[in-house]
C-alpha positions as CSV (number, residue, x, y, z in Angstrom):
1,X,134.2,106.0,127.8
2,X,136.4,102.8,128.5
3,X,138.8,102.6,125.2
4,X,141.7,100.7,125.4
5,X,143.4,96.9,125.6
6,X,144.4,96.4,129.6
7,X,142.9,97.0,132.7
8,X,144.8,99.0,134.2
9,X,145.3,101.2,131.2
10,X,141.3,101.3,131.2
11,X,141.5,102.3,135.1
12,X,143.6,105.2,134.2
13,X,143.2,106.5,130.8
14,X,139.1,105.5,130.2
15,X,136.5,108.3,129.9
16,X,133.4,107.7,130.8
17,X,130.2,108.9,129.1
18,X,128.4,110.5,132.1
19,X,131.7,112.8,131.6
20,X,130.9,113.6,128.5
21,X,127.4,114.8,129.0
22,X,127.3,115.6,132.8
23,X,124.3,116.7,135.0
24,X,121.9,114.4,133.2
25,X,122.1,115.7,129.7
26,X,123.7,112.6,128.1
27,X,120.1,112.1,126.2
28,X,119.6,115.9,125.5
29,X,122.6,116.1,123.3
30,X,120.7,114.1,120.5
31,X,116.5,114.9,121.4
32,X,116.6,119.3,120.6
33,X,112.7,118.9,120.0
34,X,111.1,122.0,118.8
35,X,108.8,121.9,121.9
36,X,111.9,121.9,124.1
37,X,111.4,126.3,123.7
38,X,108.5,126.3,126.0
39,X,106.6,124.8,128.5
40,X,103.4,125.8,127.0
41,X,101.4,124.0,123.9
42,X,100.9,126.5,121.0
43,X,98.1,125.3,119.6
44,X,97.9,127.3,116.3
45,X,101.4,125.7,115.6
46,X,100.9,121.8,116.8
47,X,97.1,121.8,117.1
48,X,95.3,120.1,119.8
49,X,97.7,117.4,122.1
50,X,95.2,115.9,123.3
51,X,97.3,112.1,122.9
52,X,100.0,114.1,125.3
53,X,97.6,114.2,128.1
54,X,97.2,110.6,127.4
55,X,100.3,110.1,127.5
56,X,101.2,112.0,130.8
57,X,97.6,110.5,132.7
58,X,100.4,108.2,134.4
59,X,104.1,108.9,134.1
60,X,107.1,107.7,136.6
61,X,108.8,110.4,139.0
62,X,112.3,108.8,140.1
63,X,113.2,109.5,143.6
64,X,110.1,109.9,145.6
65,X,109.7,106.0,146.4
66,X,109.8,104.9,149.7
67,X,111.7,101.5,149.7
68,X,110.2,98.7,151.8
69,X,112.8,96.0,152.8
70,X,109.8,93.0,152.8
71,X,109.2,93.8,149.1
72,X,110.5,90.9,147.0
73,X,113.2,91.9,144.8
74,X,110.3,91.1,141.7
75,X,107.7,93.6,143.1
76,X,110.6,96.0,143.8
77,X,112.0,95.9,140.4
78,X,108.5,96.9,139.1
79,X,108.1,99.9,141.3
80,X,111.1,102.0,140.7
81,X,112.3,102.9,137.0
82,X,115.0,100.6,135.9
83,X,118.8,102.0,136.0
84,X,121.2,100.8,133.3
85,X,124.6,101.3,132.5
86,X,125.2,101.4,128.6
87,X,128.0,99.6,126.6
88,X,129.0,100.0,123.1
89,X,131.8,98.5,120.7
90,X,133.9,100.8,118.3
91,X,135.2,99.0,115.6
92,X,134.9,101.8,113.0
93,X,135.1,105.5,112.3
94,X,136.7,108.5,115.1
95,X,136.1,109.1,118.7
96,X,133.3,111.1,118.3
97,X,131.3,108.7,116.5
98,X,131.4,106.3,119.2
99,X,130.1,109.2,121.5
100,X,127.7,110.2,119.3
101,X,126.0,106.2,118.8
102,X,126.3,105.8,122.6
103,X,124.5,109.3,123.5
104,X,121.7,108.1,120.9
105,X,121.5,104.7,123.1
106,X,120.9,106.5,126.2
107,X,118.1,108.9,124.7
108,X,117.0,105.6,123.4
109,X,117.0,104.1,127.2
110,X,115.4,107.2,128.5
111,X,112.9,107.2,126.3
112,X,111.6,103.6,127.4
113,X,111.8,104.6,131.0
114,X,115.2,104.0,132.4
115,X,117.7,105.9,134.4
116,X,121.3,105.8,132.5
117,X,123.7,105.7,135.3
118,X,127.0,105.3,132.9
119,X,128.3,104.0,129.8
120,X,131.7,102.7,128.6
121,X,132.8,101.8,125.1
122,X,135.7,99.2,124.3
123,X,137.8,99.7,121.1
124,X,138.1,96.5,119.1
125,X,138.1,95.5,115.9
126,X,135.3,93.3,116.1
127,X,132.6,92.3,118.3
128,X,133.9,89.3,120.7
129,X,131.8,86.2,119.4
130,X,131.1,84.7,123.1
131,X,130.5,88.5,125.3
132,X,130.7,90.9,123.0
133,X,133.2,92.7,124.7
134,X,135.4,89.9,125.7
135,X,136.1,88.4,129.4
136,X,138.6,90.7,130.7
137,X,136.3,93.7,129.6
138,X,133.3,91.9,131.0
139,X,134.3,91.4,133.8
140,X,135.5,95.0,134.4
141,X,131.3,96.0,133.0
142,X,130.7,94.0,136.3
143,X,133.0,96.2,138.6
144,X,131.2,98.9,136.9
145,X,127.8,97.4,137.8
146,X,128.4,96.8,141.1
147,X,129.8,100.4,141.7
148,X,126.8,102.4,140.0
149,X,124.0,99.9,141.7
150,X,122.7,99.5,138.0
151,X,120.5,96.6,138.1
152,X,120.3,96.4,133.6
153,X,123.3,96.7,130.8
154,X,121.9,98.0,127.6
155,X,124.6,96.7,124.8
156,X,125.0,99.5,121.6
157,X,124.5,96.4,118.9
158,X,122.4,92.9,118.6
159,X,123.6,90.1,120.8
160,X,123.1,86.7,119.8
161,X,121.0,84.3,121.9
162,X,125.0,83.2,123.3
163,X,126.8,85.8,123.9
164,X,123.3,87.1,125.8
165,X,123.4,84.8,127.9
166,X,127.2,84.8,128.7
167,X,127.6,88.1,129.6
168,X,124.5,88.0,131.8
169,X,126.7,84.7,133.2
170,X,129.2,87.7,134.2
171,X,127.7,90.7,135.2
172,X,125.1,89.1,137.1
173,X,122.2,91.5,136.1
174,X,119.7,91.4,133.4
175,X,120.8,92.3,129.6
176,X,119.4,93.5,126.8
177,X,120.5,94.6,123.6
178,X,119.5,98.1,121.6
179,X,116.8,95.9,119.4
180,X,115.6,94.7,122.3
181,X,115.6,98.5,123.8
182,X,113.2,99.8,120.2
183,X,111.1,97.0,120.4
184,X,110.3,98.2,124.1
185,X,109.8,101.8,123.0
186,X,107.7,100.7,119.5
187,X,105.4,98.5,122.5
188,X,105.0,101.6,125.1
189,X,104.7,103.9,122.3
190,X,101.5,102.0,119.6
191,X,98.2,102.9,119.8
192,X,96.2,101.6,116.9
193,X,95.4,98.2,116.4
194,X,97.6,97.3,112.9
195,X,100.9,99.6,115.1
196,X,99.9,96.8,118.6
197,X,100.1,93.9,115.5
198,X,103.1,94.9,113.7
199,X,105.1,95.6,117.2
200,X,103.8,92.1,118.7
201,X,105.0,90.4,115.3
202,X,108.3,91.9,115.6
203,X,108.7,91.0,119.3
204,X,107.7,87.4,118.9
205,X,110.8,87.4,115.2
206,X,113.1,88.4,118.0
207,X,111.9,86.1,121.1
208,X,112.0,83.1,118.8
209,X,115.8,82.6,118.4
210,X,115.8,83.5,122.4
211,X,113.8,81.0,124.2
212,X,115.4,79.6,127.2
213,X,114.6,76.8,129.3
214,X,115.5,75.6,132.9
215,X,114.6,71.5,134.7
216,X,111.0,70.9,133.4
217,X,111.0,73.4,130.7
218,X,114.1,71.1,129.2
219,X,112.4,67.7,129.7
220,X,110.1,65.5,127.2
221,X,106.4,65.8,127.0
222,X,103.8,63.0,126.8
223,X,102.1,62.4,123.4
224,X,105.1,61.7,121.0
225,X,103.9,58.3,119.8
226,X,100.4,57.0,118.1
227,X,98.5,56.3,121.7
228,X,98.1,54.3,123.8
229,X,99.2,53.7,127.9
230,X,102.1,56.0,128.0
231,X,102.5,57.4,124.7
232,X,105.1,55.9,122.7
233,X,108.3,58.1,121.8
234,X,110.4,60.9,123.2
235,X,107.7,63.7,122.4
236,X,108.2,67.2,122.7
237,X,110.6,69.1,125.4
238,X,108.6,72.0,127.0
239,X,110.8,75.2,124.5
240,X,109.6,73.2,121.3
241,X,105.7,73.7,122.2
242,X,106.8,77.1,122.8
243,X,108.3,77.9,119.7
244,X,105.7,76.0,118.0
245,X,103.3,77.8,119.8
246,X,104.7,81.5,119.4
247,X,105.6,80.5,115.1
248,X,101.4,79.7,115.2
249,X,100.9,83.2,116.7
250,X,103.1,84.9,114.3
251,X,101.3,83.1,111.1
252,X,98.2,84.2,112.4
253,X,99.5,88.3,113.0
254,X,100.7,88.0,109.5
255,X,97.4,87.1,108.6
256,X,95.7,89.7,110.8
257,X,98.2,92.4,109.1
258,X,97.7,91.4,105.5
259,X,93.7,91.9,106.3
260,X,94.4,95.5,108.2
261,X,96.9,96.1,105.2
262,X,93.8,95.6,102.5
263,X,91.6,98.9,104.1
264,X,94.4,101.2,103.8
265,X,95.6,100.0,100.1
266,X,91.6,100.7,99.2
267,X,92.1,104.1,100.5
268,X,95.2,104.7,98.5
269,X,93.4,103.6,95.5
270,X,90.9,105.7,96.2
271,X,92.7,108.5,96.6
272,X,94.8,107.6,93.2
273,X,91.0,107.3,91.4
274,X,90.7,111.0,92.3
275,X,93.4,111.7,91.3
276,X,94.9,113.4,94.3
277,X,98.8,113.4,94.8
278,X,100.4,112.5,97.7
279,X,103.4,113.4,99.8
280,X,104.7,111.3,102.4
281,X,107.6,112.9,105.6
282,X,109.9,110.4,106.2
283,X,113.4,111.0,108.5
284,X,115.0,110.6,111.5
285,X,113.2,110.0,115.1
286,X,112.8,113.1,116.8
287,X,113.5,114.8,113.5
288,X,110.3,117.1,113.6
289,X,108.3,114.9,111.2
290,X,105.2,115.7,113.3
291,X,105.9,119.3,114.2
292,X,106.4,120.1,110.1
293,X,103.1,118.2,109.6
294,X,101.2,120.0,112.2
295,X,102.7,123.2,110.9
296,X,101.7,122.6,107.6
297,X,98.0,121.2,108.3
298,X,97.0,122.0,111.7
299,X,96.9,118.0,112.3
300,X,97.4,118.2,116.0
301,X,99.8,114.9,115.8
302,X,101.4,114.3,119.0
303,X,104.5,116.3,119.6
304,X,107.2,115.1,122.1
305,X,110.8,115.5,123.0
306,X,111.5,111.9,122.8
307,X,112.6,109.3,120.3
308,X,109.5,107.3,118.7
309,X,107.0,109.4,120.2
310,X,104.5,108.4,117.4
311,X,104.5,105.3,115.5
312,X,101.0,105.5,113.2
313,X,101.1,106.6,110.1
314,X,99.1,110.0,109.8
315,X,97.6,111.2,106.7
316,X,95.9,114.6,106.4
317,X,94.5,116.8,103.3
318,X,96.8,119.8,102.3
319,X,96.7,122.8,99.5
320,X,99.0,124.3,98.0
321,X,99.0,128.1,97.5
322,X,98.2,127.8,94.1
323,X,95.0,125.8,95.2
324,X,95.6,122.4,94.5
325,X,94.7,119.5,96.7
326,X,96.9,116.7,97.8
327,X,97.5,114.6,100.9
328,X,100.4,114.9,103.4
329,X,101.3,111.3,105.3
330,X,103.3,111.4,108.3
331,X,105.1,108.0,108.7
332,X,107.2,106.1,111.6
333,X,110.7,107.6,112.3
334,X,113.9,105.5,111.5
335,X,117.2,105.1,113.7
336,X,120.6,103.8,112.8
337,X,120.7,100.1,112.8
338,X,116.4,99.7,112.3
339,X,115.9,96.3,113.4
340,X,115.1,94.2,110.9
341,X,112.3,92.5,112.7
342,X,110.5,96.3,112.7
343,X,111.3,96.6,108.8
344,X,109.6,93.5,107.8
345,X,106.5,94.1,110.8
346,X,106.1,97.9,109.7
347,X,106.5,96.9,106.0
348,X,103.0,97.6,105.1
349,X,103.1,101.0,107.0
350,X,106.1,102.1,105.1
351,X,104.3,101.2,101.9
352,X,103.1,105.1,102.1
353,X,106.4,106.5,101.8
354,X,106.8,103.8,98.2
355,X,103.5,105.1,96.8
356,X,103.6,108.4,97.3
357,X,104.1,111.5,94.7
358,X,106.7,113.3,96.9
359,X,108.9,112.7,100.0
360,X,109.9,115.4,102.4
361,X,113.1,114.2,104.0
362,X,113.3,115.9,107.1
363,X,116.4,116.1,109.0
364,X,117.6,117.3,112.1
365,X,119.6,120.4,111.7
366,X,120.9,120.7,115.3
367,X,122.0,117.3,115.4
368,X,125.8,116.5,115.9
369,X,126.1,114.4,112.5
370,X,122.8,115.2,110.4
371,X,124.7,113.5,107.1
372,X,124.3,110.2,109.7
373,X,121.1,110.5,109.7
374,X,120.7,111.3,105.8
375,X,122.2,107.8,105.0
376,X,120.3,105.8,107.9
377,X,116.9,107.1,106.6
378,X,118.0,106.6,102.7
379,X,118.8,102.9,103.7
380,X,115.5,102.1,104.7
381,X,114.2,104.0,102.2
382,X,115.9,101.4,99.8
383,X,114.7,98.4,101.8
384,X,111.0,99.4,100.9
385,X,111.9,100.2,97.3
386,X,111.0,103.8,97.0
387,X,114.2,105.2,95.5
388,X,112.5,106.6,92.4
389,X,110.5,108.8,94.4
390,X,111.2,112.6,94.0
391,X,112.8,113.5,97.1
392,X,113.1,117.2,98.8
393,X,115.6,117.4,101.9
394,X,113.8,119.5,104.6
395,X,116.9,120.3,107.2
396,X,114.0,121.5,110.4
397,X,115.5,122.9,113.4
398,X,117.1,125.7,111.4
399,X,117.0,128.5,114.3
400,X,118.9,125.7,116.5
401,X,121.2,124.7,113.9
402,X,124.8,126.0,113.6
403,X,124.7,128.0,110.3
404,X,127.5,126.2,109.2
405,X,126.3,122.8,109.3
406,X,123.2,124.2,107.7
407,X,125.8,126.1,104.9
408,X,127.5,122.1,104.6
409,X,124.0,120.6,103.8
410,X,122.4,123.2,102.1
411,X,125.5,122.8,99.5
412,X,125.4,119.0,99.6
413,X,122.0,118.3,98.8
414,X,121.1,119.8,95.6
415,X,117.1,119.6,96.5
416,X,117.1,121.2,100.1
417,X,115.5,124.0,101.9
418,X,115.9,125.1,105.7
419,X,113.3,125.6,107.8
420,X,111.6,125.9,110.9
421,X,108.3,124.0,112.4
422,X,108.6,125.7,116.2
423,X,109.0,129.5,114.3
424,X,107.5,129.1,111.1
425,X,111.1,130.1,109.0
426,X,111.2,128.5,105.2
427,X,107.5,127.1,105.5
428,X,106.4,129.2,102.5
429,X,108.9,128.3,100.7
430,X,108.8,124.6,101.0
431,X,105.0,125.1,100.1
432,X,106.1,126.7,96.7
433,X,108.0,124.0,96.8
434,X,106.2,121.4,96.9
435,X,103.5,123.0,94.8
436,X,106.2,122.8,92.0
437,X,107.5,119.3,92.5
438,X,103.7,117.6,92.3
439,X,102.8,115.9,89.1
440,X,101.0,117.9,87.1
441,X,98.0,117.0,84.9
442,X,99.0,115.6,81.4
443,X,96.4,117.6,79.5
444,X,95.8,121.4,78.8
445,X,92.6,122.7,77.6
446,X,90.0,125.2,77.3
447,X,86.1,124.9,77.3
448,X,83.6,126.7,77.1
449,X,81.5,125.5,80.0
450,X,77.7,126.1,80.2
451,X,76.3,127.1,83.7
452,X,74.3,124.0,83.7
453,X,77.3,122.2,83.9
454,X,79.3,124.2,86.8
455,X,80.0,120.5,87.9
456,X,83.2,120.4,85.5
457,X,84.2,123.7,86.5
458,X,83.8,122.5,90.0
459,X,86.2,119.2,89.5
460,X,88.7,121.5,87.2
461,X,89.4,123.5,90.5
462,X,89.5,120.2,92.7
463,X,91.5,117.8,90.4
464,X,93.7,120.0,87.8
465,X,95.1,123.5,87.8
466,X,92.9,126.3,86.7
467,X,95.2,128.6,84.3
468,X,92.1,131.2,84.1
469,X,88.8,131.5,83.8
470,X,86.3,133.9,82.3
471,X,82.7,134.3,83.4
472,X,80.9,134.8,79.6
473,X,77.3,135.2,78.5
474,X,77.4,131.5,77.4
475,X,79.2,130.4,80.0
476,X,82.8,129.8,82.1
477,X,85.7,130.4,79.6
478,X,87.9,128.1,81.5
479,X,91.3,127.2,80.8
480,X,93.3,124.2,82.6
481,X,95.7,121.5,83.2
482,X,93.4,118.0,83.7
483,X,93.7,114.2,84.0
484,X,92.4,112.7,80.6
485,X,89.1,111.5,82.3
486,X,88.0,114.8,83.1
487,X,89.6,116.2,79.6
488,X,87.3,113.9,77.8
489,X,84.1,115.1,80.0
490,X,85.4,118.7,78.7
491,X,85.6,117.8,75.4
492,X,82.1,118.4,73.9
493,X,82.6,122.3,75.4
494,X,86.4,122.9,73.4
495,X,85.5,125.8,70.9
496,X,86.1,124.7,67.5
497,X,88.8,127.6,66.9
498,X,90.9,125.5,69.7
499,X,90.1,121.8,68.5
């Protein structure tokens, strides 16, 4: 890690990140996922992968290419995984911090397929308006370039469309920021049609502001004026009918999301008609949102040690041990610094985290910092306007964790339980649980319910809570918590000692 004000003193005194994390494990400090343990699939814990197969049908190995010297640097570039170097600014908090946002950029990077070759970091108070790092340092990124072979810098922040382009001016090779780094992940990584809308929405909020445009691209078009021979007046340069174009496309993905967004709001209404609560896992990427959902329901979610690995919302039908019915939702992971092109795009997706009953906060107990990743998730969690949701903290990863940091959190956060998705630790508990956090039906009664009408008996079970029930000559003695719909159904069968 570069960090300091001359170069020379950067020559000397700078530590890189590749020294940090050596033989390739840069990304593996921050991505402990639970299926890390084995190289098998345990089925009866994650359920049937069969999107990992999918996933795997076609997958990059670096270093067996043979390298042709009559392929064009183009066709090249598209044959061998890209191989970045990483730079990050430090304006606030220690050291470690710094270390700790630049390892998450290079799990980022390898997660969308690159080859992190180094990083550096530069201590400043702020970020340099016109690089980002300054001249001097940007020119010393280029030195670094040009000694690794890295044909990509991946910058720990988002660039502006200028200082983009000016540090490319510098370095020479192609840069990208870290939302441009997501927003490749989110594209590699959605599979459903509203996930392929809301990524292509955000990608086009980000282009917009990006455009470039080189000789013809820059000049006028034909058509400004009324009509006629040449058409009158300057017209438009070549970038404007581009933007134009690309803000058409983005009205009409809205448009197209708004429609998807009506079939899953009829579900949810559905679902509140029945009366059947709902509990939603939100937290961290690699966090172990789908491993605790496929623990708890068998779901067979895709399970993956990298960031992002799933992006749909999944819901599935749960019981608690005391019988009751409600659904679980497995929703898209969050990072530090979320885009805010993704926020707005996965809006309506993150509606089920805002409706729901219950949210299981899952956190990474192995990570470095898990309180980090607390406050990132809780800040999106604000942004969608779910903060009077009940929340439980579920710290996964438990037989990974250092028992102190789980001690730390555990004492912290008043509503938290410990647990385990790849073993199976805590997961009774957090059933119990959950079982007594649920909204509970407003109305306790007892009937008498003829056999003729087993019907009500039947909806007691799968709506409310059965206290007890008596199997009588006259009928099912039954005694319950209900909604008030299915209280008034009971009504006519309330013996008149209990009206």
């Amino acid at each position: 890690m570069t960090s300091s004000s001359s170069p020379s003193q950067a020559s000397q005194d700078g530590k890189r990140l590749a020294h940090t994390y050596p033989d390739g494990l840069r990304a593996d400090a921050l991505m402990e996922e639970d299926v890390v343990w084995g190289q098998g699939i345990d089925t009866e814990r994650d359920g049937d992968q069969f999107d990992r197969s999918d996933r795997a049908a076609l997958r990059r190995v670096a270093g067996l290419s043979t390298e042709l010297e009559d392929v064009t640097e183009v066709e090249y570039r598209q044959l061998r995984l890209e191989r970045v170097v990483l730079v990050g600014v430090w304006t606030t908090g220690t050291a470690q911090d710094a270390d700790n946002s630049l390892a998450e950029l290079a799990a980022l990077a390898e997660t969308a397929g690159a080859v992190v070759l180094d990083g550096v970091v530069q201590r400043r108070d702020k970020p340099d308006a016109a690089t980002y790092i300054g001249s001097g340092k940007a020119g010393e990124l280029r030195d670094v370039v040009l000694e690794t072979g890295a044909d990509t810098v991946v910058c720990d922040g988002e660039l502006s469309p200028g200082q983009l382009i000016h540090l490319e001016d510098i370095v020479k090779v192609k840069v990208i920021d870290r939302t441009a780094l997501i927003l490749d992940i989110f594209a590699q990584h959605a599979k459903s049609r509203e996930g392929k809308a809301q990524v292509a929405l955000a990608q086009m909020q980000y282009m917009l502001p990006r455009l470039r445009g080189w000789g013809q691209s820059m000049s006028r078009q034909m058509g400004g004026g009324s009509g006629g021979l040449a058409t009158r007046g300057p017209g438009e340069t070549k970038i404007e009918t581009d933007r134009r174009r690309i803000r058409e496309k983005m009205a009409k993905m809205r448009r197209e999301i708004a429609d998807m967004k009506t079939g899953r709001e009829i579900k949810r209404r559905e679902r509140r008609r029945n009366k059947v609560p709902s509990v939603a896992i939100a937290g961290y990427t690699n966090a172990g949102k789908s491993s605790l959902l496929n623990r708890l329901t068998g779901a067979g979610v895709l399970v993956e040690n990298a960031l992002f690995a799933t992006l749909d919302p999944t819901v599935r039908r749960a019981e608690t041990p005391g019988g009751r019915l409600y659904t679980l939702a497995d929703t898209v992971g969050f990072v530090r610094h979320l885009p805010h092109h993704l926020v707005e795009a996965f809006r309506s997706t993150m509606e089920e985290v805002g409706d729901s009953d219950l949210i299981l906060h899952v956190v990474d107990g192995s990570h470095p910092v898990p309180e980090e990743q607390l406050a990132a998730v809780r800040e999106v969690i604000r942004d969608v306007g779910a903060t009077d949701v009940p929340e439980i903290v579920v710290v996964n990863k438990a037989d990974a964790a250092d028992p102190l940091v789980l001690q730390r959190l555990l004492r912290v956060e008043k509503h938290a339980i410990a647990v385990s998705a790849r073993t199976g630790r805590g997961i009774a508990e957090l059933l119990a649980l959950i079982d007594d956090e649920l909204p509970r039906p407003a109305v306790e009664i007892e009937a008498l319910v003829p056999y003729t009408h087993g019907n009500l008996v039947a909806r007691a079970h799968t709506d409310g809570e059965v206290i007890s029930e008596e199997h009588t000559a006259e009928g099912t003695l039954l005694k319950a918590r209900v909604h008030e719909e299915l209280a008034a159904d009971l009504a006519p069968y309330v013996p008149a000692a209990a009206r």
